[in-house]
C-alpha positions as CSV (number, residue, x, y, z in Angstrom):
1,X,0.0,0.0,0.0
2,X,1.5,3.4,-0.8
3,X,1.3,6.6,0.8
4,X,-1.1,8.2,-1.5
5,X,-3.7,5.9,-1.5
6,X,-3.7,4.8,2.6
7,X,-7.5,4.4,3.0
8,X,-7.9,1.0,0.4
9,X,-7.2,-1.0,3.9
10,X,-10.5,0.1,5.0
11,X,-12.3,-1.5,2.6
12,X,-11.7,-5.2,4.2
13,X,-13.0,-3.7,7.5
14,X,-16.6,-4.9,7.3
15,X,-15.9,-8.2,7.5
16,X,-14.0,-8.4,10.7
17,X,-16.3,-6.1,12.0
18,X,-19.7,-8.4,11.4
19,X,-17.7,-11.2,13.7
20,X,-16.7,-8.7,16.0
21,X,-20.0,-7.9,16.5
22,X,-20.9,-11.5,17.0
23,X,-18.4,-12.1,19.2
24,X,-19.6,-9.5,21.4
25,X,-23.2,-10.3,21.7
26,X,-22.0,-13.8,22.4
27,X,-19.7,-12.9,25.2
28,X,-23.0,-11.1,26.2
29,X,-25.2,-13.7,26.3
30,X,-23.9,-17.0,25.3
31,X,-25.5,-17.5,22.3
32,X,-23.3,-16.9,18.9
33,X,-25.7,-15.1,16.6
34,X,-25.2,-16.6,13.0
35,X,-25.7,-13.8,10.2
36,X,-26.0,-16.0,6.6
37,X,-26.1,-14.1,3.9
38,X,-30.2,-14.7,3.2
39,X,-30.3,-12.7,6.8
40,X,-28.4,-9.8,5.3
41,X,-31.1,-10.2,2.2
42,X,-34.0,-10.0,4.5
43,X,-32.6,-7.1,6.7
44,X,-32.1,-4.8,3.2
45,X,-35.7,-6.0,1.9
46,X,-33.7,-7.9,-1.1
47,X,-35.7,-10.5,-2.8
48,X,-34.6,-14.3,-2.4
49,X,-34.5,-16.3,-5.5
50,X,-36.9,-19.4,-5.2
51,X,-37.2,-21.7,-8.1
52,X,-38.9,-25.2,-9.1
53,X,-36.1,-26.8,-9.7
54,X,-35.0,-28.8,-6.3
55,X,-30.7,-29.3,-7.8
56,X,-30.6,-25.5,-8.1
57,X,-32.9,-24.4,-5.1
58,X,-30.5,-26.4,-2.7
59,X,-27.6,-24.5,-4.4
60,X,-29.4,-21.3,-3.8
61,X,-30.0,-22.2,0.1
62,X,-26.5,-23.1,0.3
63,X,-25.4,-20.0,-1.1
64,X,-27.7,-18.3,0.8
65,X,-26.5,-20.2,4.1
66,X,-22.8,-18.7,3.9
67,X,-22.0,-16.2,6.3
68,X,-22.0,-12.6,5.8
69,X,-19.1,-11.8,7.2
70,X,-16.8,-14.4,4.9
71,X,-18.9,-12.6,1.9
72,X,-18.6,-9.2,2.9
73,X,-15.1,-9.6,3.2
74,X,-14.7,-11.3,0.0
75,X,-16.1,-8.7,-1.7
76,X,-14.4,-5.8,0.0
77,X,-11.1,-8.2,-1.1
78,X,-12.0,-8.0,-4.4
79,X,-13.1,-4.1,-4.8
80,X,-9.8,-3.6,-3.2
81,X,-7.8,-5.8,-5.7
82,X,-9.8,-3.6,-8.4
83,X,-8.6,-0.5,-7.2
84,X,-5.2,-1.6,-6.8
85,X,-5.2,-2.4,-10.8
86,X,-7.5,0.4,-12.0
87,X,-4.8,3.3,-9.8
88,X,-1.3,1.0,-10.8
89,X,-3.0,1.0,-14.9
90,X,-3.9,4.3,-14.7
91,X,-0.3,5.3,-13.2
92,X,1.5,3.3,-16.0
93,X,-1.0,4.9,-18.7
94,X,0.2,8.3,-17.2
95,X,3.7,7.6,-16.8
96,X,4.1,6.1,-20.6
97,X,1.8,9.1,-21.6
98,X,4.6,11.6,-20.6
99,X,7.2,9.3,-21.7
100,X,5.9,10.0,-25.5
């Protein structure tokens, strides 16, 4: 991580923070508090997909079962890696820009 961009770290804080936050309410009362990601849905008003097929509706559950926090940090991962390319292209672009 350079100096000029310092704040890409922050993007993998949400997912650290969503087990954080279980791990305090079960220090509080004893009970860890699973958060899949069809929770997460339901909280934002999302739609879950539902389908005839019984193969891909067990997919979709499973999906659906993962935890939020190991998706949320996956995704913050991968916007991160983006931004790392999209600044380190745009530098190179600038730098053989000049160059010509």
């Amino acid at each position: 991580m350079s100096d000029e961009n310092p704040l890409y770290g922050y993007a993998l804080l949400p997912g650290p923070a969503i087990v954080a936050w279980q791990a305090y309410s079960w220090l509080r009362t004893g009970i860890w508090p699973p958060i899949p990601v069809s929770k997460m849905f339901s909280y934002f008003e999302w739609p879950i997909p539902h389908t005839s097929w019984l193969g891909l509706q067990s997919i979709i559950d499973w999906l659906f079962d993962i935890p939020a926090s190991f998706v949320v940090f996956l995704t913050s991962f991968l916007f991160m890696v983006v931004c790392f390319v999209s600044v380190a292209l745009f530098q190179n672009y600038q730098a053989n820009r000049k160059s010509t």
